[in-house]
MISE-941584 format. One line per field, with one value per residue (C-alpha): residue number from 1; residue in one letter; x, y, z. Coordinates in Angstrom, 1 decimal. Example, Ala and Ser with C-alpha at 12.3 -4.5 7.8 and 13.67 -1.06 7.14 Angstrom:
! residues 2
pagu	(1, 2)
fiza	(a, s)
x	(12.3, 13.7)
y	(-4.5, -1.1)
z	(7.8, 7.1)
***
This chain:
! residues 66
pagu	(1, 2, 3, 4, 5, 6, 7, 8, 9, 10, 11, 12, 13, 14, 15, 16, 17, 18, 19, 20, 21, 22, 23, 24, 25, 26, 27, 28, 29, 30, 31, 32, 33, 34, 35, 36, 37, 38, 39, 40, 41, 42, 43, 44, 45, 46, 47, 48, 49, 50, 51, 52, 53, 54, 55, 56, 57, 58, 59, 60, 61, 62, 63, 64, 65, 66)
fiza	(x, x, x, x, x, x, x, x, x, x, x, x, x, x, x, x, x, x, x, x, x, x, x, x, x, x, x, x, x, x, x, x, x, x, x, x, x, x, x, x, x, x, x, x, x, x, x, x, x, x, x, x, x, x, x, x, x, x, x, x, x, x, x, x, x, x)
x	(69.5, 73.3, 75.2, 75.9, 79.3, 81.2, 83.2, 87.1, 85.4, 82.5, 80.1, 77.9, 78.0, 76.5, 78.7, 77.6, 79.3, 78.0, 80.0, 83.2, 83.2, 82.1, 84.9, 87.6, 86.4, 87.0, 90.3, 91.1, 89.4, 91.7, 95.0, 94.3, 93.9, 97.2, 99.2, 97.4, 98.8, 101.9, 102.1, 102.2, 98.6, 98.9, 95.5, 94.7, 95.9, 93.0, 92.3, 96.0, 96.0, 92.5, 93.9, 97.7, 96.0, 93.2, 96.6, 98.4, 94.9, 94.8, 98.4, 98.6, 98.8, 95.8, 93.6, 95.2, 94.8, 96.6)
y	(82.6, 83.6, 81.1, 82.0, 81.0, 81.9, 84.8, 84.6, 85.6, 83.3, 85.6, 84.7, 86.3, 86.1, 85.3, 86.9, 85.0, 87.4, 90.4, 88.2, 87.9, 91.8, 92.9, 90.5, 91.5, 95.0, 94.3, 92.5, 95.9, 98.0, 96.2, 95.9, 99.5, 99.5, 97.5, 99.7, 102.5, 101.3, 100.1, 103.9, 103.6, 101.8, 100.3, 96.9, 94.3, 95.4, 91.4, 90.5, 93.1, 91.1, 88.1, 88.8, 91.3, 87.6, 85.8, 88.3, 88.4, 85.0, 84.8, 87.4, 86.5, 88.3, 86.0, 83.2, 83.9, 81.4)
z	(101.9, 102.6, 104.7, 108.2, 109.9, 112.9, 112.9, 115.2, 117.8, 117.8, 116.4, 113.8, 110.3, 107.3, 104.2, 100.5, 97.7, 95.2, 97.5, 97.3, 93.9, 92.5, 95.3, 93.4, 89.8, 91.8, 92.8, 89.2, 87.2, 89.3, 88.9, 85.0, 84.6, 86.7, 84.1, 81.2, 82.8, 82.9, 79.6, 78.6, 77.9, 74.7, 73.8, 72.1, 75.3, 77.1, 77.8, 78.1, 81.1, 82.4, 82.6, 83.8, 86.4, 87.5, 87.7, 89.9, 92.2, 92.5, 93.5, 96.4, 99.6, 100.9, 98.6, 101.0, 104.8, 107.3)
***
């Protein structure tokens, strides 16, 4: 069963862990390609752009709402 918690408004919604997480691997997959692109498309750092793409996610302020 999801959790349910108030919304702002005091609404009730339900919260999807599993939806939080594929939307960040989302956001991760996208900025990686990003950084592969502008690399010039040179292949072989196809993990090196994984993980400096995770740290740049994990960094940005939208991952950290006031």
């Amino acid at each position: 069963m999801d959790p349910v918690l108030p919304d702002q408004s005091g609404h009730f919604m339900r919260i999807n862990p599993q939806n939080d997480e594929l939307q960040r691997m989302e956001e991760v997959r996208q900025r990686a390609y990003q950084l592969y692109e502008a690399r010039g498309r040179q292949g072989g750092l196809a993990i090196d752009d994984w993980l400096a793409a995770e740290a740049q996610i994990a960094k940005s302020p939208s991952r950290h709402p006031k």
